[in-house]
N, C-alpha and C positions, 0 to 999 in steps of 0.2 A: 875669301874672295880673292880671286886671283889680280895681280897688280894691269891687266891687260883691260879686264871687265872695270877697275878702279877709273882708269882714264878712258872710258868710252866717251866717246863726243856728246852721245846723249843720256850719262849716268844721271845727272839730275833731275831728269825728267824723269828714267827709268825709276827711280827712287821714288819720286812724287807718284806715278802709278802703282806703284807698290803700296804704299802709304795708305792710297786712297782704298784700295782694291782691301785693305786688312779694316779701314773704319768704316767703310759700305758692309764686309759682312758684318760685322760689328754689329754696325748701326741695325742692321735690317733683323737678326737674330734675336737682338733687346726689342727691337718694336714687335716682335713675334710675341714676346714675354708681357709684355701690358696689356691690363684689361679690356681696351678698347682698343682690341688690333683692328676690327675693321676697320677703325679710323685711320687707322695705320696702313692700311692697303696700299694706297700709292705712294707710299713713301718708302714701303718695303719693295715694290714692284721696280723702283728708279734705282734702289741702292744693288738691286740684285744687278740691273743692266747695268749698272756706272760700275760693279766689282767684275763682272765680266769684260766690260770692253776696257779696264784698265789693265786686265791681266793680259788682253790681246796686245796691247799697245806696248807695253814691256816687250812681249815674246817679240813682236814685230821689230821693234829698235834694239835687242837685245843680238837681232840675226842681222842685224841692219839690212832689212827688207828696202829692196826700193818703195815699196805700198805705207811705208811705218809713218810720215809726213799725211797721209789721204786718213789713216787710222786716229794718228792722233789728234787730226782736225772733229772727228765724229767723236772722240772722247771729250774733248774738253766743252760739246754739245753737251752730251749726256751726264759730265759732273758739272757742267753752270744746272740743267736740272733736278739734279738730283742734289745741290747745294741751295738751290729755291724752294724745294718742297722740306729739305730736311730743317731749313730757317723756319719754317711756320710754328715746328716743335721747338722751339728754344729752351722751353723750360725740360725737356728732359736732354741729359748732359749727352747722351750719347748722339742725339742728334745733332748739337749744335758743337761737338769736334765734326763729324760728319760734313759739316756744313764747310766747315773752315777747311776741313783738307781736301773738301772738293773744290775749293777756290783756289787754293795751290796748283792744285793738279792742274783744274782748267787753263789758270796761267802757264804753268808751265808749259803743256802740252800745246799752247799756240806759241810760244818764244822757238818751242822747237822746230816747229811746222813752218815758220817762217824760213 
């Protein structure tokens, strides 16, 4: 990683979407793998949108888009839900990291938007 990308104004954020973006597919790949996926269905459906709009939000703050602030407002939407639905599974572990890095994320991505 180059020392330029190291001091980006928005690296911890960028980081925290990254994070998120690798335990959403995660998450949603394992809930693929349990026997009652359909129950899993909307929990796989939020992790697939919260791993996509986390990787926009990166790209976006990584170009330092003037839009990256309006993106990262609609991400930390969609990881506060995709961190609600993945709590309801607590008892499988992959969920409840899931859970927890999408409250990061969430935060972070409003500290940034601010």
């Amino acid at each position: 990683m180059s020392s330029a990308l190291q001091n980006s104004k928005y690296q911890s954020c960028i980081d925290a979407c990254n994070d998120c973006f690798e335990a959403c597919e995660f998450c949603a790949t394992e809930c693929l793998r349990e026997e009652e996926v359909k129950m899993m269905s909307k929990c796989i459906q939020l992790c697939l949108d919260c791993a996509n709009i986390c990787v926009t939000a990166s790209q976006f703050m990584s170009r330092d888009s003037e839009y990256a602030k309006q993106i990262c407002n609609v991400c930390a939407d969609v990881c506060d839900a995709c961190g609600v639905e993945c709590e309801k599974h607590q008892t499988m572990e992959h969920c409840k990291q899931c859970a927890q890095t999408c409250r990061k994320c969430a935060s972070e991505c409003r500290k940034m938007a601010r």
